[in-house]
C-alpha positions as CSV (number, residue, x, y, z in Angstrom):
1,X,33.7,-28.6,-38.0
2,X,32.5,-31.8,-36.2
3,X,31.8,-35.6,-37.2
4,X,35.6,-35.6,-37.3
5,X,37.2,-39.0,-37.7
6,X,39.2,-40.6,-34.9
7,X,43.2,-39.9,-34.6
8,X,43.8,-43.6,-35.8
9,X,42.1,-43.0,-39.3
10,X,44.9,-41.0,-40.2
11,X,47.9,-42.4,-41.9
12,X,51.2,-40.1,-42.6
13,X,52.5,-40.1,-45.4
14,X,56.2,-41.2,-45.4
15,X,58.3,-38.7,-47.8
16,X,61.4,-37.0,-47.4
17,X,61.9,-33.6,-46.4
18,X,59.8,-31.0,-48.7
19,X,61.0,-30.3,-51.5
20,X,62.2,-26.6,-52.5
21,X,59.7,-24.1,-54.1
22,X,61.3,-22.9,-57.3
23,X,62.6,-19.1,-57.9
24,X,63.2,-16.8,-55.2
25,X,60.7,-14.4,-54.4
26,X,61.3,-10.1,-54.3
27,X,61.3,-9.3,-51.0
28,X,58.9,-7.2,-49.4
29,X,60.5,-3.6,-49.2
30,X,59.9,-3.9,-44.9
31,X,61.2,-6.7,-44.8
32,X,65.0,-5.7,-44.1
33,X,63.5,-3.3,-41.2
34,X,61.5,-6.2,-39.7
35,X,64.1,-8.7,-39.8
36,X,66.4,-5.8,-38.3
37,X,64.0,-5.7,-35.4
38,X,63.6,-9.1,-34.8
39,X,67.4,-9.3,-34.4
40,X,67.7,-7.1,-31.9
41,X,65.0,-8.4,-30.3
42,X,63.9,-11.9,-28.6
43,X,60.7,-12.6,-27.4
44,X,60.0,-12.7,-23.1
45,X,64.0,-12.9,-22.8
46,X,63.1,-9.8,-20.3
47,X,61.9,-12.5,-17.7
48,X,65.2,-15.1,-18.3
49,X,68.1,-14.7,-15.7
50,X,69.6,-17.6,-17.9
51,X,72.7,-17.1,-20.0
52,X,71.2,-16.6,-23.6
53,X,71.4,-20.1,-25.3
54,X,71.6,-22.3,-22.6
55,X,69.1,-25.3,-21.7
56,X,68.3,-22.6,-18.3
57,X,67.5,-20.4,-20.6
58,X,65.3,-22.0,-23.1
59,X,63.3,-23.6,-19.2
60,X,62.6,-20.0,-18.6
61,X,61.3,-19.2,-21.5
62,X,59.2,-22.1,-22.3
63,X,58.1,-21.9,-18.5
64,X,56.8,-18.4,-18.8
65,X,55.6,-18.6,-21.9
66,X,52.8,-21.7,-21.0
67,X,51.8,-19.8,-17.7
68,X,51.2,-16.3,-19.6
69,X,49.6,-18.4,-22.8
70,X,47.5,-21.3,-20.2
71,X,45.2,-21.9,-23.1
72,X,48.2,-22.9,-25.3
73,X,48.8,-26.5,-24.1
74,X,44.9,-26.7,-24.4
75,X,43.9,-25.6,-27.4
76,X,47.2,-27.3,-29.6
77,X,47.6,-31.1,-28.1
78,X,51.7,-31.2,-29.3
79,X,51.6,-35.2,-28.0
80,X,48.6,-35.6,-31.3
81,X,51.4,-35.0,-33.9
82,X,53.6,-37.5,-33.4
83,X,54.7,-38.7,-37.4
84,X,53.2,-35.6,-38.3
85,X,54.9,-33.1,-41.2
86,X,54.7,-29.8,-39.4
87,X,55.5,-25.9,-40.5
88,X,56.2,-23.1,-37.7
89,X,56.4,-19.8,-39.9
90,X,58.1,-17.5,-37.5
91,X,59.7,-19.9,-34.9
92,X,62.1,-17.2,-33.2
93,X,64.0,-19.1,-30.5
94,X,61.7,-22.5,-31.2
95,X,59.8,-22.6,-27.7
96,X,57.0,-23.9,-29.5
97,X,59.0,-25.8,-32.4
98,X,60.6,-28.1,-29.4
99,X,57.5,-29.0,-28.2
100,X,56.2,-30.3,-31.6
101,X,59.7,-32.3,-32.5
102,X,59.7,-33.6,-28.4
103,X,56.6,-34.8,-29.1
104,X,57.6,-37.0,-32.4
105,X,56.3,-34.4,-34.9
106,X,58.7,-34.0,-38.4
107,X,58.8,-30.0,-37.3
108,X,60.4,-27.5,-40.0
109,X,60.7,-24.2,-38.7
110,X,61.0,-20.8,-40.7
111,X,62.2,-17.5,-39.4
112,X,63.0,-14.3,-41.1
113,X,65.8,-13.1,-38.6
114,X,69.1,-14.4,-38.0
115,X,69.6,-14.3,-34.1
116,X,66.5,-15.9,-33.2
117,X,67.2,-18.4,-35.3
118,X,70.6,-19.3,-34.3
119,X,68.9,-19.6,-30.9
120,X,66.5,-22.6,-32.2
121,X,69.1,-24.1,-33.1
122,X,70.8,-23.8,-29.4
123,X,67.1,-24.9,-28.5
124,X,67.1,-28.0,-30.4
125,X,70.7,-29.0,-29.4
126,X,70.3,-28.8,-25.7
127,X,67.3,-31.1,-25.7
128,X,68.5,-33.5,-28.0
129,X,66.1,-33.1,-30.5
130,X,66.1,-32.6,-34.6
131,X,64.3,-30.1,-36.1
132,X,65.0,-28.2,-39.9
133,X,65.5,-24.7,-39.8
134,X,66.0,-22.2,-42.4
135,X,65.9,-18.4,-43.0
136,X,62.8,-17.3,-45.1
137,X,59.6,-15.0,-44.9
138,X,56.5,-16.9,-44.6
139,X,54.9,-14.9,-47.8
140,X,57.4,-16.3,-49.9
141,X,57.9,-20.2,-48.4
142,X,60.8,-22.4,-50.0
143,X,58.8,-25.8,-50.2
144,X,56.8,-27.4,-52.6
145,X,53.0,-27.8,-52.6
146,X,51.0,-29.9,-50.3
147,X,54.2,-30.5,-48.2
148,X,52.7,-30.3,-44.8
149,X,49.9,-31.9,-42.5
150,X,50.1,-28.8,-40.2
151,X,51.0,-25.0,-40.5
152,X,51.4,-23.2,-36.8
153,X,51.7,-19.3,-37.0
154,X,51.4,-18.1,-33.5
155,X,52.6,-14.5,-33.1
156,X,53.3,-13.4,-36.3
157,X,50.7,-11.9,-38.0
158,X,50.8,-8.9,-35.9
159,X,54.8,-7.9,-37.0
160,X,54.7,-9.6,-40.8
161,X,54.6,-7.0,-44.0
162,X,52.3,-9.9,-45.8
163,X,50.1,-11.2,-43.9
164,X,47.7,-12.5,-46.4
165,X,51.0,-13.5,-48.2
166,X,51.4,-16.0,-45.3
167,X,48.0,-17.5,-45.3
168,X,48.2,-17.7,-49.0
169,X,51.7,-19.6,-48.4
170,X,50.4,-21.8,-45.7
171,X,47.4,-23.4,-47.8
172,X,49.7,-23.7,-51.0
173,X,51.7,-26.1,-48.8
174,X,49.1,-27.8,-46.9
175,X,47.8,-31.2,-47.9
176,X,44.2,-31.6,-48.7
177,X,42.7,-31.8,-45.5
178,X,45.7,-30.2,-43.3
179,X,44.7,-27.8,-40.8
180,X,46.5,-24.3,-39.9
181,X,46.6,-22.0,-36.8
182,X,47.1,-18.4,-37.2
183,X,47.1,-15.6,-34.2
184,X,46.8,-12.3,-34.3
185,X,46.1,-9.4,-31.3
186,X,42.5,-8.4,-30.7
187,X,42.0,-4.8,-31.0
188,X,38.8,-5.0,-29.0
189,X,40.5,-6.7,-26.2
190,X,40.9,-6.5,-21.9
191,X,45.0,-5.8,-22.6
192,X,44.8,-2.9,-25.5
193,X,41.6,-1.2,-23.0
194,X,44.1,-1.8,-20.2
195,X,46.8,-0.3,-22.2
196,X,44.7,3.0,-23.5
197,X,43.8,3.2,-19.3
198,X,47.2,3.0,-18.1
199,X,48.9,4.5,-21.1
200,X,51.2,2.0,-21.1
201,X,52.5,0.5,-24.4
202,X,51.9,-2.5,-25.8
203,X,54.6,-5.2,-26.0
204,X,56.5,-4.8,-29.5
205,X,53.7,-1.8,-30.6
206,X,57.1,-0.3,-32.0
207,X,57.4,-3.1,-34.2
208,X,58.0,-1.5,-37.8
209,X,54.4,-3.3,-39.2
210,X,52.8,-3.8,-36.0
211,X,48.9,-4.3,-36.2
212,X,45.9,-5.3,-34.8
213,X,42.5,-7.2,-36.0
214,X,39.1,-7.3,-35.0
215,X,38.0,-10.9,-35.2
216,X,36.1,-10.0,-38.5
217,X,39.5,-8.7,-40.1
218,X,41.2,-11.6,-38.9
219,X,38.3,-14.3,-40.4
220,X,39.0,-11.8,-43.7
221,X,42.4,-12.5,-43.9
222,X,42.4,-16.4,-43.8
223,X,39.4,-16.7,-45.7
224,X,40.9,-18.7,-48.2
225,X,40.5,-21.1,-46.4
226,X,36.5,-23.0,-46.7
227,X,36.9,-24.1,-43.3
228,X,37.8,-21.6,-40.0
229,X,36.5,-20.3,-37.1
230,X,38.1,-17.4,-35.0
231,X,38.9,-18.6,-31.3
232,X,39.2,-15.4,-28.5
233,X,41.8,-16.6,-26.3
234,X,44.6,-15.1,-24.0
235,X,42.7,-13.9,-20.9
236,X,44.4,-12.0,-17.5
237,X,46.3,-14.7,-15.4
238,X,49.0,-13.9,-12.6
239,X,52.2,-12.4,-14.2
240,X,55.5,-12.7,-12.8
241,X,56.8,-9.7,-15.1
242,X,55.1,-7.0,-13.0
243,X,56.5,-7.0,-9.4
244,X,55.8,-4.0,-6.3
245,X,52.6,-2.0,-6.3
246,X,51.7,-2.4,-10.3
247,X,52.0,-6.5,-9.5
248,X,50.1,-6.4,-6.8
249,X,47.3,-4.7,-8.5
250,X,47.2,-6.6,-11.0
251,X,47.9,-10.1,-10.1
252,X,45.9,-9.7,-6.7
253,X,43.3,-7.2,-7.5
254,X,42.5,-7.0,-11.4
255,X,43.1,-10.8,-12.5
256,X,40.5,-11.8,-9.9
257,X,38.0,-9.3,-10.5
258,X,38.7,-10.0,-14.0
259,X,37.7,-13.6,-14.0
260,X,35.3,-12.6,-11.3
261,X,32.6,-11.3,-14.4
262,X,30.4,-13.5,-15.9
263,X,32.0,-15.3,-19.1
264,X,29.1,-13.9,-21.4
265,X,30.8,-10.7,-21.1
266,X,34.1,-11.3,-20.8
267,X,34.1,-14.1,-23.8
268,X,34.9,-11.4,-26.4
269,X,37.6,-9.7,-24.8
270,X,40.7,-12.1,-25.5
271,X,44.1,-10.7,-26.2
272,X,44.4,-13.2,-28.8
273,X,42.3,-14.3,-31.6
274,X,43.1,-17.7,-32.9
275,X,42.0,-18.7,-36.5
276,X,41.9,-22.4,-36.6
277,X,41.7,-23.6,-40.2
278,X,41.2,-26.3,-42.3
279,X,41.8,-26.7,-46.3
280,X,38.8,-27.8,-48.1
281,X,36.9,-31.0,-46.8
282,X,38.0,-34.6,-47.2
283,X,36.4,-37.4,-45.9
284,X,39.9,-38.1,-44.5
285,X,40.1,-35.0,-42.9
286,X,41.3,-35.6,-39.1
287,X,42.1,-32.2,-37.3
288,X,44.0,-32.4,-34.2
289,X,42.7,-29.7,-32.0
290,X,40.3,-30.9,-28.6
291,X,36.9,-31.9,-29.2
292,X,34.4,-29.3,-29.7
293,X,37.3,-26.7,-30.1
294,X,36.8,-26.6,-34.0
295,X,33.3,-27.9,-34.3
């Protein structure tokens, strides 16, 4: 994916918001117990000392969500889609989803539960921003085709009952040319070896669909797509969720040792795999990840 053209080639196109997909969907039959989940649940808040749904809050979470996930702000350039029509598919409490509208993006979010969305919309308020939100499963989308330049799934493959579904979703509504991000967990990874070690849980591993992919299962599931390549991202960095002996350990012994090792063998052992990919090839084409990443 090189011989890109440059960010100026591109031209938005000017529409309204997208239009509605006709006829509602059946819904998955997990669906009820994810979205059940998800409502009693909100991503990080462990690490907030923030009234829920105040601009503190939202700091918190946005702080210590770019210092666990440094390669975030790296890998997606949010200041690159300004005038852009983008998609989150499972927003939760629109960490992400403010960046993209802050940074001049036309940002739609989707979420299947109730409570973190009613937080996005705190989110959005108490920055001034404006950002569409609505309540649906990213398997069964409400817009019509080719409706977006951009489709961001970060975090939701792991905990969705249709994954494929979403990937299926995300192309129908891509433009020609539009690009897509999709993460799921690496089950060949530093953090699930750690976990088996330690015998400590995984974060949301009681999650009613919870999964994980090798990066082979994960280049599977969007290959719809004629254009992809699977990123391994989300190494150890310095955590301010572990505190007393276990912090020290880790954020002064293993996180050093860690990125002590040469990168040839450490390069496979991401947390996260990131499938960055593009539908079909047009001459237009202009992907908006760094240099080199997609190439």
């Amino acid at each position: 994916m090189s011989g890109l053209p440059p960010m100026a080639s591109f031209e938005p196109r000017r529409s309204a918001m997208p239009a509605a997909a006709p006829g509602p969907p059946a819904a998955h039959p997990d669906l009820p117990s994810v979205r059940s989940y998800w409502n009693a649940r909100i991503h990080d808040q462990e690490v907030t000392r923030s009234e829920p749904g105040t601009r503190a809050y939202f700091d918190e979470l946005d702080a210590y969500r770019f210092e666990k996930l440094d390669y975030l702000a790296r890998l997606v350039d949010f200041a690159r889609f300004a005038g852009r029509r983008v998609l989150e598919i499972g927003c939760g409490a629109g960490v992400d989803l403010v960046r993209f509208a802050d940074a001049g993006a036309r940002v739609v979010g989707v979420d299947v539960a109730e409570t973190p969305l009613s937080l996005a919309h705190a989110n959005i308020r108490s920055r001034s921003l404006s950002a569409p939100l609505a309540g649906a499963d990213g398997a069964h989308l409400p817009f019509a085709d080719e409706s977006f330049d951009f489709v961001y799934c970060h975090g939701v493959l792991p905990y969705a009952p249709e994954p494929n579904g979403i990937v299926v979703e995300a192309y129908r509504v891509l433009r020609p040319g539009g690009a897509a991000l999709f993460m799921g967990y690496h089950r060949r990874s530093w953090l699930t070896a750690m976990s088996r070690l330690t015998r400590t849980p995984l974060e949301h591993d009681d999650a009613p669909v919870f999964r994980l992919h090798s990066a082979d299962e994960l280049e599977r599931t969007v290959a719809l797509f004629p254009r992809r390549r699977i990123l391994h991202e989300r190494f150890p960095v310095r955590s301010r969720l572990h505190d007393g002996v276990k912090g020290a350990l880790f954020n002064d012994v293993f996180v050093p040792a860690f990125r002590a090792l040469p990168k040839r063998l450490t390069r496979g052992l991401g947390w996260h795999l990131i499938a960055i990919c593009e539908k079909e090839a047009a001459d237009e084409l202009d992907v908006v990840f760094p240099s080199g990443v997609a190439g």
